[in-house]
OpenMM code with the backbone's topology and positions (N, CA, C; nanometers):
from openmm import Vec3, app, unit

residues = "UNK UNK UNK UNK UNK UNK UNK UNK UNK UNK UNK UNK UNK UNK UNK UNK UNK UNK UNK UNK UNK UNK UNK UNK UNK UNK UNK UNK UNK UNK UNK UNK UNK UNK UNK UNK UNK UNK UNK UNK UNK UNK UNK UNK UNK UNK UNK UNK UNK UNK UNK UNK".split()
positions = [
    Vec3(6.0277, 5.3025, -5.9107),
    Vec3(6.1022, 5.3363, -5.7921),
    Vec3(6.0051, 5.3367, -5.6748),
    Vec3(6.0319, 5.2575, -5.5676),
    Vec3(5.9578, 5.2572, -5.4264),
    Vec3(5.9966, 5.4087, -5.3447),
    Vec3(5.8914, 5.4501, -5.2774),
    Vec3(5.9634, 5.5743, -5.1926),
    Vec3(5.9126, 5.5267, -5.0790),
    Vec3(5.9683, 5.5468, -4.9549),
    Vec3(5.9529, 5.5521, -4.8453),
    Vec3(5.8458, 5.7057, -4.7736),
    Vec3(5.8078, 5.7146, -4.6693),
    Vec3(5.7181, 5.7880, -4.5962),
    Vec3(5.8139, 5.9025, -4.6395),
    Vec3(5.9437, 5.9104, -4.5770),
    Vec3(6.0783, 6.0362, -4.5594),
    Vec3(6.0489, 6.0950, -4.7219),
    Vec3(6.0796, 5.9698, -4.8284),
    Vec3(6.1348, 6.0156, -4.9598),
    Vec3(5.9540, 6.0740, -4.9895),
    Vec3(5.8938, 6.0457, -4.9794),
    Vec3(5.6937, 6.0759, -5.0024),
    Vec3(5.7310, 6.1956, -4.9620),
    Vec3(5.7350, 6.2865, -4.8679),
    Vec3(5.7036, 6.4172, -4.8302),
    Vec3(5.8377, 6.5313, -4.8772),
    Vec3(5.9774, 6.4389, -4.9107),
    Vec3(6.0705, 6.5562, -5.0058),
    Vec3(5.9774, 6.5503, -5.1794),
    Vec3(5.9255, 6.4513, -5.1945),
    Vec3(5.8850, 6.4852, -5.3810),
    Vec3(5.7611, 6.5276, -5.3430),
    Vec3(5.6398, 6.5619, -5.2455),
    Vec3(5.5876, 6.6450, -5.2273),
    Vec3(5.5847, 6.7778, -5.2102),
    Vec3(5.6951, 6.8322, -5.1925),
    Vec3(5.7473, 6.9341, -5.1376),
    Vec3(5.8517, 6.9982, -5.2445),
    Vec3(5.9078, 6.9214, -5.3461),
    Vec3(5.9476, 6.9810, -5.4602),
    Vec3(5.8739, 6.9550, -5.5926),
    Vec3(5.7741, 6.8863, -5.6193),
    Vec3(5.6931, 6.8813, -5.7481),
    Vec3(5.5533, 7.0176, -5.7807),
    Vec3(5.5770, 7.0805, -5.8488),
    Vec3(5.4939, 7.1622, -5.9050),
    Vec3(5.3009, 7.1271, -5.8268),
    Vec3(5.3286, 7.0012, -5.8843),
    Vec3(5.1989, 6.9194, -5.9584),
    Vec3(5.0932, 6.9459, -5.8017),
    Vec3(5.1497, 6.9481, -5.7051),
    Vec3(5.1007, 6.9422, -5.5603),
    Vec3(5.0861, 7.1245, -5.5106),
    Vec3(5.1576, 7.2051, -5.5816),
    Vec3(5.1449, 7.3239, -5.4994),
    Vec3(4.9478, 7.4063, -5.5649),
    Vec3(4.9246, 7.3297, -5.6817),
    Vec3(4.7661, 7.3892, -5.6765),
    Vec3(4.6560, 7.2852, -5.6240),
    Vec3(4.7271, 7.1431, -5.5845),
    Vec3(4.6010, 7.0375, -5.5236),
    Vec3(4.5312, 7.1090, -5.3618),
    Vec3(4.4583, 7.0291, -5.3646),
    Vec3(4.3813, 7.0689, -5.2071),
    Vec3(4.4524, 7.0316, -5.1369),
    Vec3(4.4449, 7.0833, -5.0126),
    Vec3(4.5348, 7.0054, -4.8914),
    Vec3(4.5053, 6.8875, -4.8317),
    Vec3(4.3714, 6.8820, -4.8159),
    Vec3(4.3254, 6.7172, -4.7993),
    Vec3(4.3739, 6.5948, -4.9195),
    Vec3(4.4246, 6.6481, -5.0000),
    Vec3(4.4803, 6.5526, -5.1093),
    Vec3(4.6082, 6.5373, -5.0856),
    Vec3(4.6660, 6.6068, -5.0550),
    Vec3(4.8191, 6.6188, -5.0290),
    Vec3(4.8502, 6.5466, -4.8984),
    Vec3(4.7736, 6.5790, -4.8186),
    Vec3(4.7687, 6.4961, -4.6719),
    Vec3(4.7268, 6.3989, -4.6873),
    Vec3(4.6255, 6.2893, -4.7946),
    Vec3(4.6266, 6.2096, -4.8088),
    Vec3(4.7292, 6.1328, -4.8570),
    Vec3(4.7974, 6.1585, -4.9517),
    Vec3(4.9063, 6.1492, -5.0190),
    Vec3(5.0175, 6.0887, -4.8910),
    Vec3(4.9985, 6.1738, -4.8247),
    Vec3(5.1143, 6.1925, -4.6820),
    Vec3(5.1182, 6.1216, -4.6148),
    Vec3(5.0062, 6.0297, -4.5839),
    Vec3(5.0058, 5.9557, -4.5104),
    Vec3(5.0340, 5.7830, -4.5967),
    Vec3(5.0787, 5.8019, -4.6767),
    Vec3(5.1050, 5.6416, -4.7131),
    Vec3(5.2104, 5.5920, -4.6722),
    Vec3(5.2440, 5.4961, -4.6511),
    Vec3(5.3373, 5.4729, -4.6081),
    Vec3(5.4227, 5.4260, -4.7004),
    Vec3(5.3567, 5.4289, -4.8360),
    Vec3(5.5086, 5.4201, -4.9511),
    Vec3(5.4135, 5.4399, -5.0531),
    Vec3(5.4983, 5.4776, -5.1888),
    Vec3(5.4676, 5.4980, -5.3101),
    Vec3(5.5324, 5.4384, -5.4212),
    Vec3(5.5131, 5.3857, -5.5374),
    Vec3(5.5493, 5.4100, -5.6461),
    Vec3(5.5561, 5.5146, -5.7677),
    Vec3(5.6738, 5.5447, -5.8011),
    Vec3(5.6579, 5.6919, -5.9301),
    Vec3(5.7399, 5.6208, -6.0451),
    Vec3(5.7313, 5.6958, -6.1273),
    Vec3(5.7844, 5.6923, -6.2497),
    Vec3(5.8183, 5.7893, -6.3076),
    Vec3(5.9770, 5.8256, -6.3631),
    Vec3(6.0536, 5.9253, -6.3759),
    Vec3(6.0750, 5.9183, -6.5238),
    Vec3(6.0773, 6.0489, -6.6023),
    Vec3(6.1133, 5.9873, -6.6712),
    Vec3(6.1626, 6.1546, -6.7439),
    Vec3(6.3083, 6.1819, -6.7589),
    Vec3(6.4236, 6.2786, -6.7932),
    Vec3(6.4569, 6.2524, -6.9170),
    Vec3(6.4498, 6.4297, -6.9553),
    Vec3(6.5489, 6.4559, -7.0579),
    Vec3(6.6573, 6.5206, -7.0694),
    Vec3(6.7520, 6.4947, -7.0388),
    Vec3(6.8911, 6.5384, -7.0080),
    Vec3(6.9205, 6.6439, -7.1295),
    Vec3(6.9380, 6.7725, -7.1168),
    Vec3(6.9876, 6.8726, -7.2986),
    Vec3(7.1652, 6.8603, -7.2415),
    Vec3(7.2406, 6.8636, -7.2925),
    Vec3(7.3863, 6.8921, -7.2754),
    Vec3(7.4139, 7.0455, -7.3242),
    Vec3(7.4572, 7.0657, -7.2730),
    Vec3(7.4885, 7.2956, -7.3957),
    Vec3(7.6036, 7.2637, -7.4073),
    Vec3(7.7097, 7.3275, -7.5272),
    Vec3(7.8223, 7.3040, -7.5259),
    Vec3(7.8919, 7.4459, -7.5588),
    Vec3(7.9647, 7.5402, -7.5170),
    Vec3(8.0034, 7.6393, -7.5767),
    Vec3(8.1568, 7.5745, -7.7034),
    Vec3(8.0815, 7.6956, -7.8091),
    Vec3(8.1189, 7.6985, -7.9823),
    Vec3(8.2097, 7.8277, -7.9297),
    Vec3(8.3331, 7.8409, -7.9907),
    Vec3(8.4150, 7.9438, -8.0242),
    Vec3(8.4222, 8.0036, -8.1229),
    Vec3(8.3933, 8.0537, -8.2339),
    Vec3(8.4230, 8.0656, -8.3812),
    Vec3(8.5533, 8.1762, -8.3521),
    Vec3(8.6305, 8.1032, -8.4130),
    Vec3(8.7833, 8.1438, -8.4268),
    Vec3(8.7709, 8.2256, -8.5997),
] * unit.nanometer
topology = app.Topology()
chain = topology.addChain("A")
for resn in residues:
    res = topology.addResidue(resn, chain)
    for name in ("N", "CA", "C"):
        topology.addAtom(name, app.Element.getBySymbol(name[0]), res)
C-alpha cells in the first residue's frame, strides 16, 4: 500500500511502534513524501453460545 504525506502522519500518530522512537526519527519519517507498509490482520470473530 502507497501512503501519501496526509495518510504518513495519521499511521504515525496511531501506531504504538513510534510513541517510544526519538523525535528526530519520527520527523524524519514525516517528512517523506510517501511510503510503503505492509499490513498484515487477524480478524477473531466472537460469537455468543446460548446453552438452552
Amino acid at each position: 500500500m502507497d501512503l501519501n504525506k496526509s495518510y504518513i502522519q495519521w499511521l504515525v500518530q496511531m501506531t504504538p511502534l513510534t510513541w517510544t522512537t526519538s523525535e528526530e526519527r519520527v520527523k524524519s519519517f514525516l517528512n517523506k513524501d510517501s511510503a510503503q507498509i505492509t499490513v498484515d490482520l487477524e480478524i477473531l470473530i466472537g460469537k455468543k453460545v446460548i446453552n438452552k
